[in-house]
ROKOL-927404 format. One line per 3 residues: number of its first residue (from 1); their letters; for each residue x, y negated, z of N, C-alpha, C, O. Coordinates in nm, 2 decimals, always signed. Layout:
NUM = A = X Y Z X Y Z X Y Z X Y Z ~ ...
***
This chain:
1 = XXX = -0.66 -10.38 -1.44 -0.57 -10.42 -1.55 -0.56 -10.30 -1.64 -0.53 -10.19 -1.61 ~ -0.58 -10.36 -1.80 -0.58 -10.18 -1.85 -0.43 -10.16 -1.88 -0.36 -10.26 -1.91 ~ -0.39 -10.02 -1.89 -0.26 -9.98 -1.91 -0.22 -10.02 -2.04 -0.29 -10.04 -2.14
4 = XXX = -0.10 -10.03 -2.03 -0.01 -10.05 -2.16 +0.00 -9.94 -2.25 -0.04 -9.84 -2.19 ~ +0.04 -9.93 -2.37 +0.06 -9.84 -2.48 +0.17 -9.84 -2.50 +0.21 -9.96 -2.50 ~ +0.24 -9.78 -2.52 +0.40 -9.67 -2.52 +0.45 -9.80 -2.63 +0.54 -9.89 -2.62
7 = XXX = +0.37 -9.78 -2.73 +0.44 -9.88 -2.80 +0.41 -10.04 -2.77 +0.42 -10.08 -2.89 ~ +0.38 -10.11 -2.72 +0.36 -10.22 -2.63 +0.49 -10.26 -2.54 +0.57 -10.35 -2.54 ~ +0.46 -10.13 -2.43 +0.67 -10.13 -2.40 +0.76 -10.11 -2.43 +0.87 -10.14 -2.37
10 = XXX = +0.73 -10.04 -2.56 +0.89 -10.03 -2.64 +0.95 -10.20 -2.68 +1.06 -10.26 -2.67 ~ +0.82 -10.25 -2.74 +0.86 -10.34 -2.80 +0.90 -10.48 -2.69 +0.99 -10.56 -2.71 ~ +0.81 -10.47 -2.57 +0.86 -10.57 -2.48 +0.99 -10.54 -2.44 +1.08 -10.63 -2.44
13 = XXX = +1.04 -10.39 -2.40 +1.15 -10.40 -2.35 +1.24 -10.39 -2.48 +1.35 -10.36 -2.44 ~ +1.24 -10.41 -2.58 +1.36 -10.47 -2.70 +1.36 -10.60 -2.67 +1.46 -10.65 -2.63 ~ +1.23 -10.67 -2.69 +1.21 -10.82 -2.66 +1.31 -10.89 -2.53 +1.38 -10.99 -2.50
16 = XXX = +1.26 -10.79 -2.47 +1.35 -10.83 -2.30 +1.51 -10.82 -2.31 +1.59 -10.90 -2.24 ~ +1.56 -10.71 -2.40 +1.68 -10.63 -2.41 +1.77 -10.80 -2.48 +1.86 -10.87 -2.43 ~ +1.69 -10.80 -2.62 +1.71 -10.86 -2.69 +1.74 -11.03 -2.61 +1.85 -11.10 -2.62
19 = XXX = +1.66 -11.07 -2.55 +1.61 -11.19 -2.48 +1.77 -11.22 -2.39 +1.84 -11.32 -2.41 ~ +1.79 -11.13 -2.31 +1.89 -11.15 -2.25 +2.01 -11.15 -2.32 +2.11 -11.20 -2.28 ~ +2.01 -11.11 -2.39 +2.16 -11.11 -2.46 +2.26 -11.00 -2.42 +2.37 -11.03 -2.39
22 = XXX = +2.22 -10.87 -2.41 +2.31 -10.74 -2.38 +2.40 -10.72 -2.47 +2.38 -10.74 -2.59 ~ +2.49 -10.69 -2.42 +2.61 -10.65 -2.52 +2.61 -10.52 -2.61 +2.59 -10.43 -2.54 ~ +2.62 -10.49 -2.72 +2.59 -10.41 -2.80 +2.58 -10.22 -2.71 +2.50 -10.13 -2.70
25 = XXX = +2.71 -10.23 -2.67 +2.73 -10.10 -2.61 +2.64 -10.06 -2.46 +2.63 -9.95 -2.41 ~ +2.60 -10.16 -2.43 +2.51 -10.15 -2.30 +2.38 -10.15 -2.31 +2.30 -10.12 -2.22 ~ +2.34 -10.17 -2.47 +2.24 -10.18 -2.51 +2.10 -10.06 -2.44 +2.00 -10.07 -2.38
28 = XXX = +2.20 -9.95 -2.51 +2.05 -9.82 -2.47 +2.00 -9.83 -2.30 +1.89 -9.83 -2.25 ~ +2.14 -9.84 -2.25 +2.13 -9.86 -2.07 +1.98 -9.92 -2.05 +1.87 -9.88 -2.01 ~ +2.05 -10.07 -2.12 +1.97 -10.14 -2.04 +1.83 -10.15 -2.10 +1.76 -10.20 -2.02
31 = XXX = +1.78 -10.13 -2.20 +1.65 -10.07 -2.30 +1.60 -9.99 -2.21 +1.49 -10.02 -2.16 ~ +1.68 -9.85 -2.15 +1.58 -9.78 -2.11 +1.52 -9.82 -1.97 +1.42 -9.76 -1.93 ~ +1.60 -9.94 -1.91 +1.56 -9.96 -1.76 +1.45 -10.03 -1.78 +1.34 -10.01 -1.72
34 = XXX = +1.46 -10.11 -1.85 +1.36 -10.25 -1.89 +1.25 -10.15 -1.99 +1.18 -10.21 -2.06 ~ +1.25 -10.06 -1.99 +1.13 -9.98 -2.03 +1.05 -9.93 -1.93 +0.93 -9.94 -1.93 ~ +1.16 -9.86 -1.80 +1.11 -9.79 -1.68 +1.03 -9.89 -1.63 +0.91 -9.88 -1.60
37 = XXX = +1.11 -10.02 -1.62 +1.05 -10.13 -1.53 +0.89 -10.20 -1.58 +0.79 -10.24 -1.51 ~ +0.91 -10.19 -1.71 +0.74 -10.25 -1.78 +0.66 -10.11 -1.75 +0.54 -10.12 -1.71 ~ +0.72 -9.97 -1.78 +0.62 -9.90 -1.72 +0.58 -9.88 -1.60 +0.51 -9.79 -1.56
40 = XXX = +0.63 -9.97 -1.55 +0.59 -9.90 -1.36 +0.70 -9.80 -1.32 +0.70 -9.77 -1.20 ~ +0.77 -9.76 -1.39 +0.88 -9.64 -1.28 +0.91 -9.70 -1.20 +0.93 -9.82 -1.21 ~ +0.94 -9.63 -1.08 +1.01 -9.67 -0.95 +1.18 -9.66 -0.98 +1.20 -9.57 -1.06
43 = XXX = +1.28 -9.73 -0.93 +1.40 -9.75 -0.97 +1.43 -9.63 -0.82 +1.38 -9.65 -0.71 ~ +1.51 -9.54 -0.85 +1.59 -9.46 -0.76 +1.60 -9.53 -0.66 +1.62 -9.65 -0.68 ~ +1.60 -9.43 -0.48 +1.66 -9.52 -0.39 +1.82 -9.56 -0.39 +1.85 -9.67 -0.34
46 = XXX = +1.90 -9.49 -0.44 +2.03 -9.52 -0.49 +2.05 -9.64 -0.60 +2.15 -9.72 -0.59 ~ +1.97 -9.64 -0.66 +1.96 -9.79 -0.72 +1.92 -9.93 -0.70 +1.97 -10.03 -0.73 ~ +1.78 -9.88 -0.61 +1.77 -10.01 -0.52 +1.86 -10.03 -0.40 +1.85 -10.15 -0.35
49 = XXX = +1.96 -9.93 -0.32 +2.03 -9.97 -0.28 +2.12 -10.06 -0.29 +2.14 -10.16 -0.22 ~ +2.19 -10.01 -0.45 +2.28 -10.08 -0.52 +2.24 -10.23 -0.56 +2.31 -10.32 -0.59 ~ +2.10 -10.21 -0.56 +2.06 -10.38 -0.57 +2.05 -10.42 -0.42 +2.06 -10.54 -0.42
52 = XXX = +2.03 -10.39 -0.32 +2.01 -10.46 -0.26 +2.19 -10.47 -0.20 +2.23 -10.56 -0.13 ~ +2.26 -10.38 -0.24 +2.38 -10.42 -0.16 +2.43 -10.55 -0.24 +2.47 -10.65 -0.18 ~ +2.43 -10.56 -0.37 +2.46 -10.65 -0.48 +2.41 -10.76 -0.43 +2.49 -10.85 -0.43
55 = XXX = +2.28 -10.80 -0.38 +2.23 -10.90 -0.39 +2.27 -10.98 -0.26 +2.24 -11.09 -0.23 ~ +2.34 -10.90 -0.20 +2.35 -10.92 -0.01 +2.51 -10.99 -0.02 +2.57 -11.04 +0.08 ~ +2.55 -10.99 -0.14 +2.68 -11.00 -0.18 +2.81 -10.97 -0.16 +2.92 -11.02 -0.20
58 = XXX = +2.77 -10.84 -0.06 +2.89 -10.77 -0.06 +2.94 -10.66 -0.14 +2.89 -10.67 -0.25 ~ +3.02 -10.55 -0.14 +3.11 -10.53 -0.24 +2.99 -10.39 -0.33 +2.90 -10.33 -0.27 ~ +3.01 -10.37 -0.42 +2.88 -10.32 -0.53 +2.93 -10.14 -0.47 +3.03 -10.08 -0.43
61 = XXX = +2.81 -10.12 -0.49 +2.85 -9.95 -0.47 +2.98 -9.91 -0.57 +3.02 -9.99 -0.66 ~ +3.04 -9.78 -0.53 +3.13 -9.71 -0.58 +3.08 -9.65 -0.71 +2.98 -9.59 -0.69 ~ +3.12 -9.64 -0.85 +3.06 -9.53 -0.94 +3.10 -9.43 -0.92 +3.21 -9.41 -0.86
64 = XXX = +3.03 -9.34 -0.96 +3.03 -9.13 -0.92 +3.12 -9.14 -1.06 +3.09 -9.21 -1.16 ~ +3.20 -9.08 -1.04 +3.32 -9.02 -1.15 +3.25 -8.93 -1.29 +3.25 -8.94 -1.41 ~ +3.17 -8.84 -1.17 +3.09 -8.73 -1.28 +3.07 -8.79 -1.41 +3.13 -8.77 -1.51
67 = XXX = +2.93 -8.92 -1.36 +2.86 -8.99 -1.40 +2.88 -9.07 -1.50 +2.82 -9.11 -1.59 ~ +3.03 -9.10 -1.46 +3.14 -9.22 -1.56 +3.16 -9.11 -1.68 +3.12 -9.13 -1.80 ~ +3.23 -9.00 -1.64 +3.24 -8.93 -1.74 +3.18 -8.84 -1.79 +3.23 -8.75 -1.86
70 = XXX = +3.05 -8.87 -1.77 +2.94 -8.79 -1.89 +2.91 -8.92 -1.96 +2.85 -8.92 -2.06 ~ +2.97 -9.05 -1.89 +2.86 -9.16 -1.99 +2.97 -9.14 -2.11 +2.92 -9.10 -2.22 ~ +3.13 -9.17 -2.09 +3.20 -9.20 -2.17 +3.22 -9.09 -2.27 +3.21 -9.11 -2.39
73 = XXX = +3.23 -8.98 -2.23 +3.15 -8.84 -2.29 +3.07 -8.88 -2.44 +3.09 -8.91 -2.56 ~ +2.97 -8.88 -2.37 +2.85 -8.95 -2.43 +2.93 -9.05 -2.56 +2.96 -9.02 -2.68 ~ +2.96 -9.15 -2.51 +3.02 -9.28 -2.62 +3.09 -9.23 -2.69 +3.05 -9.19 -2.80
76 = XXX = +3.19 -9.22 -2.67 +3.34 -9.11 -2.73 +3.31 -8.98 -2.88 +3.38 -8.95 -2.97 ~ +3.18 -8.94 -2.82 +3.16 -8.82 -2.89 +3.18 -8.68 -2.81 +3.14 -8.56 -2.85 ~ +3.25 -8.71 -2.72 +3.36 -8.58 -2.71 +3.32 -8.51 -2.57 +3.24 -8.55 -2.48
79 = XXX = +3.38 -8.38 -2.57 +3.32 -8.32 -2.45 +3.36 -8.34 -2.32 +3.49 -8.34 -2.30 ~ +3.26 -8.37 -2.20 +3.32 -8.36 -2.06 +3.47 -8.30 -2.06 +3.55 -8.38 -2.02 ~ +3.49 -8.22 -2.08 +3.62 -8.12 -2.07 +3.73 -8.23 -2.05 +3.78 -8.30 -1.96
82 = XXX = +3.72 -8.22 -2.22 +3.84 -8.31 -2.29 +3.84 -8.45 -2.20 +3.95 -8.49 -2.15 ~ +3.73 -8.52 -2.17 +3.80 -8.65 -2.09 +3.83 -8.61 -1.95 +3.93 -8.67 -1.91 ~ +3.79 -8.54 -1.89 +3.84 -8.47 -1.78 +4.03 -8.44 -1.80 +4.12 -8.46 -1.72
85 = XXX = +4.04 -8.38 -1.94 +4.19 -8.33 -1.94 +4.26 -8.45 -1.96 +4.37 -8.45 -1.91 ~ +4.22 -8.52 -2.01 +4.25 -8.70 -2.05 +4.28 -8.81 -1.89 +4.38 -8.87 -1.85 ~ +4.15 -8.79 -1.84 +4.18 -8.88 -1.70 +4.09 -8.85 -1.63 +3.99 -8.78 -1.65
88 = XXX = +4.12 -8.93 -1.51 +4.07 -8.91 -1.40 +4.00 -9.01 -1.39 +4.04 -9.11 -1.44 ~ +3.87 -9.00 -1.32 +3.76 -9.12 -1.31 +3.75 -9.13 -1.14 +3.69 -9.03 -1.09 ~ +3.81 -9.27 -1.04 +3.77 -9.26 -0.92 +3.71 -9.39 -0.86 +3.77 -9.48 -0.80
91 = XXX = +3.57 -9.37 -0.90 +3.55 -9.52 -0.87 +3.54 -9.63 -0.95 +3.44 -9.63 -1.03 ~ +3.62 -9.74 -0.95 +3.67 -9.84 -1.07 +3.76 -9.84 -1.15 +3.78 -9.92 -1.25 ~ +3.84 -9.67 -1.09 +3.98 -9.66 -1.16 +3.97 -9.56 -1.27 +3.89 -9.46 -1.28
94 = XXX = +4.04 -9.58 -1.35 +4.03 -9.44 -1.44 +4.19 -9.37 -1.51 +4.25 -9.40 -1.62 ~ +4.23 -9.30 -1.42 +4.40 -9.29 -1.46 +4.42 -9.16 -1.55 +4.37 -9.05 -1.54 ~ +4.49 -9.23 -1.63 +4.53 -9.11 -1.74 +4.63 -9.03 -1.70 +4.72 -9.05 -1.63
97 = XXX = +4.57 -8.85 -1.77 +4.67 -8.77 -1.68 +4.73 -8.67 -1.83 +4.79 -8.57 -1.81 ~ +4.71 -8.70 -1.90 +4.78 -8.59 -2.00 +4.93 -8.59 -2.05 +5.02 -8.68 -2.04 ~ +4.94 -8.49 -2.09 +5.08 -8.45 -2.09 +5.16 -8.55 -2.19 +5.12 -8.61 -2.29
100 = XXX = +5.27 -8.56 -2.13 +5.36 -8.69 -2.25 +5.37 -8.60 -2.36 +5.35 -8.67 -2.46 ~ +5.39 -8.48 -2.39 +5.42 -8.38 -2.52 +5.30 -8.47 -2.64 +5.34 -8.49 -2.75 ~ +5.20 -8.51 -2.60 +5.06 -8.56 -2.70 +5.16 -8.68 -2.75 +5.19 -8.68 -2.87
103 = XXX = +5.21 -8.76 -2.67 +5.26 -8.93 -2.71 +5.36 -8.88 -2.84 +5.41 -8.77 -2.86 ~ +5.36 -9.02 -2.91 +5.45 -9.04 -3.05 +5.60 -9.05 -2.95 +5.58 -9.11 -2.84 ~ +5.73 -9.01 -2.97 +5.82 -9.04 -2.94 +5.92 -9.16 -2.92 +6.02 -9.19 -2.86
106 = XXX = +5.82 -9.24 -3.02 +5.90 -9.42 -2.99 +5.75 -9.48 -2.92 +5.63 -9.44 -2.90 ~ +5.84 -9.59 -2.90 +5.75 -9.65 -2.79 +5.66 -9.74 -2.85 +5.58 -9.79 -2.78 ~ +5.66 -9.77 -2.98 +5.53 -9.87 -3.06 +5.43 -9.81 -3.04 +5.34 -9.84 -2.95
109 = XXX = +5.41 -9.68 -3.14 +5.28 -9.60 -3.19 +5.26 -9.53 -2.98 +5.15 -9.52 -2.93 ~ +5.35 -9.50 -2.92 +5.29 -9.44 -2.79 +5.24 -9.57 -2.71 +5.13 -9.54 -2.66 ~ +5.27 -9.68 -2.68 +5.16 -9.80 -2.61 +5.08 -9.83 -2.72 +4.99 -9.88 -2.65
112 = XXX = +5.04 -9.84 -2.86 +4.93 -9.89 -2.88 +4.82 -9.71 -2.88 +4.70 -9.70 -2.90 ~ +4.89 -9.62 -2.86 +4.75 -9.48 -2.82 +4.75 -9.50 -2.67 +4.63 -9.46 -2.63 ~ +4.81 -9.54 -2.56 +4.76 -9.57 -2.43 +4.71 -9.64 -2.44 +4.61 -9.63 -2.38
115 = XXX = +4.71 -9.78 -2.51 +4.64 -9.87 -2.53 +4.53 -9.86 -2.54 +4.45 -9.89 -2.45 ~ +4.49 -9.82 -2.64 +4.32 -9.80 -2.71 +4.27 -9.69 -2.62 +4.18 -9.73 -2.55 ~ +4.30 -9.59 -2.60 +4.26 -9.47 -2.53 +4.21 -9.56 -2.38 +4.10 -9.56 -2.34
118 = XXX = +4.35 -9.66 -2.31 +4.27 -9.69 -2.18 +4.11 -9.77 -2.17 +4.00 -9.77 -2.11 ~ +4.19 -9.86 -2.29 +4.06 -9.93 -2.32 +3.93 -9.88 -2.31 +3.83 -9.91 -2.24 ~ +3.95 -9.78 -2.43 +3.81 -9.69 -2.46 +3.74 -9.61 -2.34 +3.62 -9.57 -2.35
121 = XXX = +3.83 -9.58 -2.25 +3.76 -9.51 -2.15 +3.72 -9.61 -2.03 +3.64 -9.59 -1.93 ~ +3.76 -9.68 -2.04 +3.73 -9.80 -1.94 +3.57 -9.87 -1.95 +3.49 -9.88 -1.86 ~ +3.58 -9.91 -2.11 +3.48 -9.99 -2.17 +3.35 -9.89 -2.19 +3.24 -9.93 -2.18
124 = XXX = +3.38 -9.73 -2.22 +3.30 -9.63 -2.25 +3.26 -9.59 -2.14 +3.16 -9.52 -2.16 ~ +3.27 -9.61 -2.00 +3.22 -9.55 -1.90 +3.14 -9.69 -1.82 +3.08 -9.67 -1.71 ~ +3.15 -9.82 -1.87 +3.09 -9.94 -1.82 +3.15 -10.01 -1.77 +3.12 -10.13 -1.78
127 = XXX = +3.27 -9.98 -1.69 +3.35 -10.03 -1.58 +3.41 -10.18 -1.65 +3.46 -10.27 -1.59 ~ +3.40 -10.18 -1.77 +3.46 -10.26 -1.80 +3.41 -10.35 -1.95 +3.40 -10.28 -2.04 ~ +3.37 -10.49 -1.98 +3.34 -10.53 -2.10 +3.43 -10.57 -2.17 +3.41 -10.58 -2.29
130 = XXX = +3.53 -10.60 -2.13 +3.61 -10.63 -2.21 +3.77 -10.59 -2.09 +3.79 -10.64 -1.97 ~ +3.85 -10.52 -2.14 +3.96 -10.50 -2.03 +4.08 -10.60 -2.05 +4.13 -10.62 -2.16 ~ +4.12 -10.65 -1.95 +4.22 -10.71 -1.92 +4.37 -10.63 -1.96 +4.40 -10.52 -1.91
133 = XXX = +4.47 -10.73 -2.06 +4.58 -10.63 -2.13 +4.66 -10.59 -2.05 +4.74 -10.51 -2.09 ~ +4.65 -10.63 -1.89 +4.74 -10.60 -1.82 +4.70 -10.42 -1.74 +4.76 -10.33 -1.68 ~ +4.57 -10.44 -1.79 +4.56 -10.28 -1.75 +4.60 -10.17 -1.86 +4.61 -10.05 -1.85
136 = XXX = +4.62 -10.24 -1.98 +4.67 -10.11 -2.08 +4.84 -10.12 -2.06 +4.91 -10.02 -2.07 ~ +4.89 -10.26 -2.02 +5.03 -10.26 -1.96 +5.09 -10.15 -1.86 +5.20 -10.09 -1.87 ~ +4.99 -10.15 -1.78 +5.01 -10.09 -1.67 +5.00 -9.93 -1.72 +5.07 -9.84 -1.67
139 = XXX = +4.94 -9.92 -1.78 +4.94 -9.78 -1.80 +5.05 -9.78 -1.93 +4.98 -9.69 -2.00 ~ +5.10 -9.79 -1.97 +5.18 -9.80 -2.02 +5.32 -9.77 -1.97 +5.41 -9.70 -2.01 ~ +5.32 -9.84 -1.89 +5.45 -9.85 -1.76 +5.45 -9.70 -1.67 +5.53 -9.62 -1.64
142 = XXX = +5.31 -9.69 -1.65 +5.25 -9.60 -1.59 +5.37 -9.42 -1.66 +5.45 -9.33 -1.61 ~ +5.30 -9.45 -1.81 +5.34 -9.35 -1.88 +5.53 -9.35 -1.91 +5.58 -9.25 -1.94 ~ +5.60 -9.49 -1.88 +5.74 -9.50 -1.90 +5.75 -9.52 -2.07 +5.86 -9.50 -2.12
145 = XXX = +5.67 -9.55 -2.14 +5.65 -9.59 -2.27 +5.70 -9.76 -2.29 +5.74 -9.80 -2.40 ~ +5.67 -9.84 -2.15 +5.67 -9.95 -2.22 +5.77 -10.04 -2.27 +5.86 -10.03 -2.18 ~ +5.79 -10.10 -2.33 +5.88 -10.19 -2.40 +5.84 -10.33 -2.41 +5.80 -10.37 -2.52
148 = XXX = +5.85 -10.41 -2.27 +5.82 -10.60 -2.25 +5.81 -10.64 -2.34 +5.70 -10.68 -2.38 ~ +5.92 -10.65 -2.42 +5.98 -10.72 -2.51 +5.85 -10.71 -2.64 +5.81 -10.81 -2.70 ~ +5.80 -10.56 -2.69 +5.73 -10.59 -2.77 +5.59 -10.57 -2.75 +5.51 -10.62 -2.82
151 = XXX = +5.57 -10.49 -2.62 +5.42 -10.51 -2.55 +5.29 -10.58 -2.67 +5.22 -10.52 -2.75 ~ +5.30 -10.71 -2.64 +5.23 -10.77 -2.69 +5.18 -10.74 -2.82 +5.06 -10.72 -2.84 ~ +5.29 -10.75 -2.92 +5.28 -10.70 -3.05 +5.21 -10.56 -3.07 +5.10 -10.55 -3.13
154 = XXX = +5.26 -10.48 -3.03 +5.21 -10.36 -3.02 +5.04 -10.32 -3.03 +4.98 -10.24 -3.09 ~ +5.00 -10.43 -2.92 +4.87 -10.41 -2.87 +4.78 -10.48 -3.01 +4.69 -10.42 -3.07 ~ +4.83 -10.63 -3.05 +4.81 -10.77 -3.11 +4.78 -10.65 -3.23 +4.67 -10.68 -3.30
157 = XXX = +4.87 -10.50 -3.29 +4.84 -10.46 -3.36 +4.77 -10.36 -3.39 +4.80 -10.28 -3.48 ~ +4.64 -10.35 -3.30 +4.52 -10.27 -3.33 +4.39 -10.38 -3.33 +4.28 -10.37 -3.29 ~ +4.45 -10.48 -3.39 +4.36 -10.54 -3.43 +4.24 -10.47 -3.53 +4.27 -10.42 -3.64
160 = XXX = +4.16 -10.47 -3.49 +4.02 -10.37 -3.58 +4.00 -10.26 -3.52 +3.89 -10.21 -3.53 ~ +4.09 -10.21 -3.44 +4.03 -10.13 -3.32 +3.98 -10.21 -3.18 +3.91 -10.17 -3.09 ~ +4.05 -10.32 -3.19 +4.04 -10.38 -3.07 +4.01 -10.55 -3.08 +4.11 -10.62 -3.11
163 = XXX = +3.90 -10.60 -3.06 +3.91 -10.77 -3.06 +3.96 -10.85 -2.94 +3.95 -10.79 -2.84 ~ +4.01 -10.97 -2.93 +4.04 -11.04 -2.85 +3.99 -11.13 -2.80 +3.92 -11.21 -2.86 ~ +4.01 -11.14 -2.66 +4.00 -11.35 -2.62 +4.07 -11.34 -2.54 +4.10 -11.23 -2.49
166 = XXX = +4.12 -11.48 -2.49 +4.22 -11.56 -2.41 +4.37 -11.55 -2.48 +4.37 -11.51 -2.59 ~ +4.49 -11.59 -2.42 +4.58 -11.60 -2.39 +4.68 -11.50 -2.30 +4.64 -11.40 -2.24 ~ +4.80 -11.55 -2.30 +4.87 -11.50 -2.19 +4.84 -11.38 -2.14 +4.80 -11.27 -2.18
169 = XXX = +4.88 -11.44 -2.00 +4.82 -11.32 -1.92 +4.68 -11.30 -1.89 +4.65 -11.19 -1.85 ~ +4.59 -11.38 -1.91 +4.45 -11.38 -1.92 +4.38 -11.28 -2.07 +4.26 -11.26 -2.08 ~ +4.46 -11.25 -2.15 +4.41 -11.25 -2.26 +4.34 -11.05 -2.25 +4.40 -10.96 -2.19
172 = XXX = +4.20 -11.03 -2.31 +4.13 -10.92 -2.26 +4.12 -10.83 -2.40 +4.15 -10.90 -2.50 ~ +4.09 -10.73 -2.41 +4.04 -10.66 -2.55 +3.95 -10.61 -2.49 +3.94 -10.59 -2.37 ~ +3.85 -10.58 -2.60 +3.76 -10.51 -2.67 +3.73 -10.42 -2.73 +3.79 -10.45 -2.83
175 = XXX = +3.67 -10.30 -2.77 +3.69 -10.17 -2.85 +3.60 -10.23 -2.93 +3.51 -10.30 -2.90 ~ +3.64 -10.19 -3.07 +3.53 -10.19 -3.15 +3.47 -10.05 -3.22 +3.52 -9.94 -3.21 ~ +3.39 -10.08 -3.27 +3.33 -9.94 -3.36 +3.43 -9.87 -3.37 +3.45 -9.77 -3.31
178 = XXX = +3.54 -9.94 -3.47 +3.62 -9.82 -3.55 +3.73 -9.78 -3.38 +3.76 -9.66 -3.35 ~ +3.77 -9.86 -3.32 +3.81 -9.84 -3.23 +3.76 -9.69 -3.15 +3.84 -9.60 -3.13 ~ +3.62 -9.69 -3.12 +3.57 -9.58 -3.06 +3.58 -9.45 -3.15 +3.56 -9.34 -3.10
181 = XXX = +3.60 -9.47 -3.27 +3.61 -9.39 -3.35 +3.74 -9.36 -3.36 +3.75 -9.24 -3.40 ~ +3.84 -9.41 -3.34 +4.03 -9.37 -3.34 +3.99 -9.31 -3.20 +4.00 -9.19 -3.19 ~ +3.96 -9.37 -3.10 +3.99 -9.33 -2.96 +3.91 -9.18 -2.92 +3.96 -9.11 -2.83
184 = XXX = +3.83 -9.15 -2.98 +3.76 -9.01 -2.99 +3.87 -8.91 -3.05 +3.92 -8.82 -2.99 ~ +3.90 -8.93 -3.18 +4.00 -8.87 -3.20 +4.11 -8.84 -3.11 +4.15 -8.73 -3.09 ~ +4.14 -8.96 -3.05 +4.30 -8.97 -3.01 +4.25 -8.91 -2.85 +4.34 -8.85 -2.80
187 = XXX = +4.16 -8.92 -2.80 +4.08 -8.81 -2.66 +4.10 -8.65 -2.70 +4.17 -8.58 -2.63 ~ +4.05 -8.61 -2.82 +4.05 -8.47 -2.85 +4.22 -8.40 -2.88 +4.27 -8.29 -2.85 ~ +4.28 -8.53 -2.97 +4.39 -8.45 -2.93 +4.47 -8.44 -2.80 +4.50 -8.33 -2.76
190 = XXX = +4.50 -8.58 -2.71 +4.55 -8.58 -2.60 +4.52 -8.48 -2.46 +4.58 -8.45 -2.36 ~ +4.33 -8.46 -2.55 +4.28 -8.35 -2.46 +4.36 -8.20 -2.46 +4.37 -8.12 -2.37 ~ +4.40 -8.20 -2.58 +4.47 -8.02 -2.63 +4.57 -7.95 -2.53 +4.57 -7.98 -2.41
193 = XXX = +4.65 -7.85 -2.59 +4.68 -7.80 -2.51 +4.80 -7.83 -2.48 +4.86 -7.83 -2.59 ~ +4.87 -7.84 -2.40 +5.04 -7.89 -2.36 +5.12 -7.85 -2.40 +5.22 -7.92 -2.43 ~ +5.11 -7.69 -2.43 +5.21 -7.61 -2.52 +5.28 -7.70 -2.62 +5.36 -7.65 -2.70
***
C-alpha cells in the first residue's frame, strides 16, 4: 500500500475532526490524535490502557495534575506558576487556593470572579465541557463569599463570558472566548502576591 503524504493526513484528520463534531476547544487534542492515528503512530501504553479500561466500563483512569495544568496553562495563556498559585489540580478536582486579599470585598463582583475563574480552569484543563453551576456554587461557599439569595444572578451575569443550558439545578455554563480572556487575566492577578 503506498504511503500517505503529510498533507493527505492533515486533511483527513480535519475531515475526521470536523466529521465528528468536536467541540471547538478540544479541537487541537483531538486533530492531533486523528493525525497520529491516520499516520500509523502507536497510541501510548498509558493510553491504550485508558481505552481499554474505558471500554471494560469501569471507572476511567485518574488525570495527572501536572498534565491538567500545563493544558490549562496552555489555554489561559498564563504560566504553570500562576495556576499552580491559583489551584490545585487532583484528579477530577480542581480547588482553588489563593488568598481572599485578591477577591472584591462585596459578594456580587467576588462569586461572579470564583465563578468564571472555576469554570475556566475546569473547562481549560478538559475535565469539564460545560460545568455544572453548582460547582461554581460550591466554590463560592467554599470561599464564604456566597450569597443564596442572589447566587443565580450574579452568575446569569457574565453572560458573554459564560453561555448557558438547562434550568434550575441542572443548569451548566460554558466559557466563552471573551470569557478565557477575563479568566486569564483574573488567573494572573489572583496568581500575585498576598501582600
Amino acid at each position: 500500500m503506498p504511503e500517505r503524504s503529510i498533507a493527505d493526513i492533515l486533511r483527513a484528520a480535519v475531515a475526521a475532526v470536523d466529521e465528528a463534531g468536536v467541540p471547538d476547544d478540544l479541537r487541537p487534542a483531538a486533530f492531533s490524535k486523528a493525525a497520529d492515528l491516520l499516520a500509523g503512530v502507536s497510541p501510548s501504553p498509558a493510553t491504550a490502557t485508558q481505552r481499554q479500561t474505558q471500554a471494560g466500563g469501569q471507572q476511567p483512569a485518574t488525570h495527572d495534575g501536572a498534565n491538567l495544568a500545563e493544558r490549562v496553562a496552555r489555554k489561559l495563556g498564563v504560566s504553570e506558576d500562576a495556576i499552580a498559585n491559583v489551584c490545585e489540580i487532583d484528579g477530577d478536582e480542581v480547588r482553588l487556593h489563593f488568598s481572599h486579599r485578591h477577591l472584591p470585598s462585596t459578594t456580587k463582583p467576588a462569586m461572579r470572579q470564583i465563578g468564571l475563574v472555576t469554570a475556566a480552569l475546569r473547562q481549560g484543563t478538559g475535565l469539564d465541557d460545560y460545568t455544572p453551576q453548582r460547582r461554581l456554587r460550591d466554590a463560592c461557599e467554599q470561599y464564604g463569599v456566597l450569597d443564596a439569595a442572589n447566587f443565580a444572578a450574579a452568575i446569569t451575569s457574565l453572560r458573554g463570558n459564560l453561555s448557558f443550558r438547562g434550568t434550575g439545578q441542572g443548569r451548566e455554563v460554558r466559557v466563552t472566548p471573551n470569557g478565557y480572556n477575563a479568566a486569564s487575566e483574573l488567573v494572573e492577578r489572583l496568581a500575585g502576591d498576598p501582600t
